[in-house]
C-alpha positions as CSV (number, residue, x, y, z in Angstrom):
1,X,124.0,168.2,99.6
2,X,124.1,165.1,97.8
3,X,127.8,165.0,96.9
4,X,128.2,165.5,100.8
5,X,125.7,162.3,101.9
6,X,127.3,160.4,99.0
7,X,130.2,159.8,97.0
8,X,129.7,159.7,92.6
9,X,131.6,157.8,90.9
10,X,132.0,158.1,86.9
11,X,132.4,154.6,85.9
12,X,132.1,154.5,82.3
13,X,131.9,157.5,80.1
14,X,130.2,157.3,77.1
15,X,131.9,154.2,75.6
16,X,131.3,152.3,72.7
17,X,129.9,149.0,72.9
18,X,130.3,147.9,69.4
19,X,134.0,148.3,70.2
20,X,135.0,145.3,72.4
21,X,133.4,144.0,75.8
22,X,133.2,147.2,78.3
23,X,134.6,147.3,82.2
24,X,134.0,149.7,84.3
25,X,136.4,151.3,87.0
26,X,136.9,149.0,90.3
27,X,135.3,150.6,93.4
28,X,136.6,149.5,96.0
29,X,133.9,148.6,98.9
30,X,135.7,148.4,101.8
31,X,134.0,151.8,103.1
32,X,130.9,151.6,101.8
33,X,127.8,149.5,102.2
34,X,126.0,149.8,98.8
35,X,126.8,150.8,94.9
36,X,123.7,152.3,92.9
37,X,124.9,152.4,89.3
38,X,123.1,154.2,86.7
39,X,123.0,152.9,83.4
40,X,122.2,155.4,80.4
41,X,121.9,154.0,76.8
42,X,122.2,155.5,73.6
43,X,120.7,153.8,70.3
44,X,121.9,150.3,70.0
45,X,121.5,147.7,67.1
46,X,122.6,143.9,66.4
47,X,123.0,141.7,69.4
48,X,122.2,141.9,72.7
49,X,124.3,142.6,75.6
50,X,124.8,140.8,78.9
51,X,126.0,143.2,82.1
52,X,127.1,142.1,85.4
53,X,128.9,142.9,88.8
54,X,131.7,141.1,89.9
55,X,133.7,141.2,93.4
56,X,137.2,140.6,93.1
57,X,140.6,140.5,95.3
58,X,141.9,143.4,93.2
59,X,141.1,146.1,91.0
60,X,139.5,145.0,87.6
61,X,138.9,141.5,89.2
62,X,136.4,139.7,87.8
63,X,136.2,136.8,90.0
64,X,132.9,135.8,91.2
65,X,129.4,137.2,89.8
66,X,127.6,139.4,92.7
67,X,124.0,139.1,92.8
68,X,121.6,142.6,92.3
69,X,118.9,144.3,92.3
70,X,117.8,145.9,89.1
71,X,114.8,148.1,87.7
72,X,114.1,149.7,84.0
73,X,113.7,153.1,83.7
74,X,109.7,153.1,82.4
75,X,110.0,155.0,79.2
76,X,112.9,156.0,77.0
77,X,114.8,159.0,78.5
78,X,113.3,162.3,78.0
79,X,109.6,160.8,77.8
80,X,106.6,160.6,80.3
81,X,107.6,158.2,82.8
82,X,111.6,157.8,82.1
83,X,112.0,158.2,85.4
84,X,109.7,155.9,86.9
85,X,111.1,152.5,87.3
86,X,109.4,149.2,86.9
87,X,109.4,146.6,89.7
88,X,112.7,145.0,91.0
89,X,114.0,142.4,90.0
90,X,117.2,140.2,91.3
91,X,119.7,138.1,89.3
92,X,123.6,138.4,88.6
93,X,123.3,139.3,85.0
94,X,120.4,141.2,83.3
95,X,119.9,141.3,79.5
96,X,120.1,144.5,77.6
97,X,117.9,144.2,74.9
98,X,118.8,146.8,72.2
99,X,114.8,146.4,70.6
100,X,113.5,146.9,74.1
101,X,116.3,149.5,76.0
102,X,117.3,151.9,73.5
103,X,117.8,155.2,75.4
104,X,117.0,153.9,78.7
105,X,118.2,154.4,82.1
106,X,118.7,151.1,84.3
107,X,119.3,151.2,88.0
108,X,121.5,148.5,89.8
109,X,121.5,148.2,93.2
110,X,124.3,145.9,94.7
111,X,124.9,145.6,98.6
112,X,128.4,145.3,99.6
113,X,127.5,143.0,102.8
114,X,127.6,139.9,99.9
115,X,131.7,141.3,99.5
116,X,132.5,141.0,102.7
117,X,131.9,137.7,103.3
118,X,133.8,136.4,100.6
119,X,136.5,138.6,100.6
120,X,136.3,140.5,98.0
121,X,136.4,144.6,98.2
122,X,136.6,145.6,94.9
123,X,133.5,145.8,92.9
124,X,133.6,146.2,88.7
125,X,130.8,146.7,86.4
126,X,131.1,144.7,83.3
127,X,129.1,144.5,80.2
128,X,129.5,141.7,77.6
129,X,128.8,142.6,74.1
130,X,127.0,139.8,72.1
131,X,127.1,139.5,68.3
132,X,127.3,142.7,66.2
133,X,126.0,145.0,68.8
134,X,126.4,148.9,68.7
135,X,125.5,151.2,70.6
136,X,126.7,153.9,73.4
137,X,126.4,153.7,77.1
138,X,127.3,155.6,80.2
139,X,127.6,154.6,84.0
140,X,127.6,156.6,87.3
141,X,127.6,154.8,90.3
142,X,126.8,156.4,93.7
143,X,128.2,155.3,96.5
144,X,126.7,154.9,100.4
145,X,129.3,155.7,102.2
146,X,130.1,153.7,106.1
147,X,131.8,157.1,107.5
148,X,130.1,160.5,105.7
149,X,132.0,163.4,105.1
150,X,132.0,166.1,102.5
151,X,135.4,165.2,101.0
152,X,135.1,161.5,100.5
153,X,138.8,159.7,99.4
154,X,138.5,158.4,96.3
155,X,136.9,154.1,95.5
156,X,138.8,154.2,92.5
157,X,142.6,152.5,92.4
C-alpha cells in the first residue's frame, strides 16, 4: 500500500490565494529523504504568483530558499494528458502563471540531503501572491520516509 511505503501529508487545503500570501504546514525532514508536493489549482485571475520551499530551524521558518525540482502537469486537470508532466526543471521559486496554469497540477520535488547540511529540518511550502491575484489551490506532499512502517509519526509540529 502506498500509505504504508509513504507518509501523505495535507499541506494546504483548498485556500484562497486572493486572501493574503499562503504557507503551508512545516514538515519536518529529519526522517525523511525527499518531499513530493502536489500542487492543484483552481481558476485564478490578476497577478501572478511566486512559490517556494524554504528550510528553516523551526516550524514555519522561512529562512533560506531550498532549491527543486519542478514539472507541469501537461494539460489542465481532467483533460488528455493532465497527467503527463513536461520536462524538469530546477530553480528555488517557479512562477504560477494564472493565463498559463489554471487548473493544473504542479509536481515539486525537493531532496532533504540540501537540509541537512545546513541545519535546517523543517521544510515549508510558501506561495507569494502578486498583485490582485485570485484563485484556489491545494497541496499534498508525500513523503519518502528513512525508516518505513505502516504507522508513520506524524512531520507536522
Amino acid at each position: 500500500m502506498l500509505a504504508e511505503n509513504y507518509k501523505i501529508v495535507p499541506v494546504i487545503a483548498d485556500s484562497d490565494i486572493a486572501t493574503a500570501d499562503q504557507t503551508g504546514d512545516s514538515i519536518n525532514m529529519e526522517n525523511y529523504h525527499k518531499a513530493t508536493f502536489i500542487v492543484i489549482t483552481g481558476t485564478m485571475a490578476g497577478g501572478d504568483a511566486t512559490i517556494r520551499a524554504y528550510g528553516g530551524l523551526t516550524d514555519a521558518a522561512t529562512t533560506t530558499a531550498l532549491t527543486f525540482n519542478y514539472a507541469w502537469g501537461g494539460a489542465t486537470a481532467a483533460a488528455a494528458n493532465c497527467d503527463v508532466l513536461a520536462a524538469w526543471t530546477s530553480g528555488t521559486s517557479v512562477t504560477l502563471a494564472h493565463a498559463t496554469h489554471d487548473n493544473y497540477m504542479l509536481v515539486m520535488e525537493v531532496d532533504a540531503a540540501q537540509m541537512a547540511g545546513s541545519s535546517y529540518p523543517w521544510l515549508t511550502w510558501h506561495l507569494a501572491a502578486g498583485g490582485a491575484t485570485t484563485g484556489h489551490i491545494s497541496v499534498i506532499a508525500i513523503l519518502e520516509p528513512r525508516y518505513q512502517s505502516n504507522r508513520i509519526a506524524t512531520a507536522l509540529a
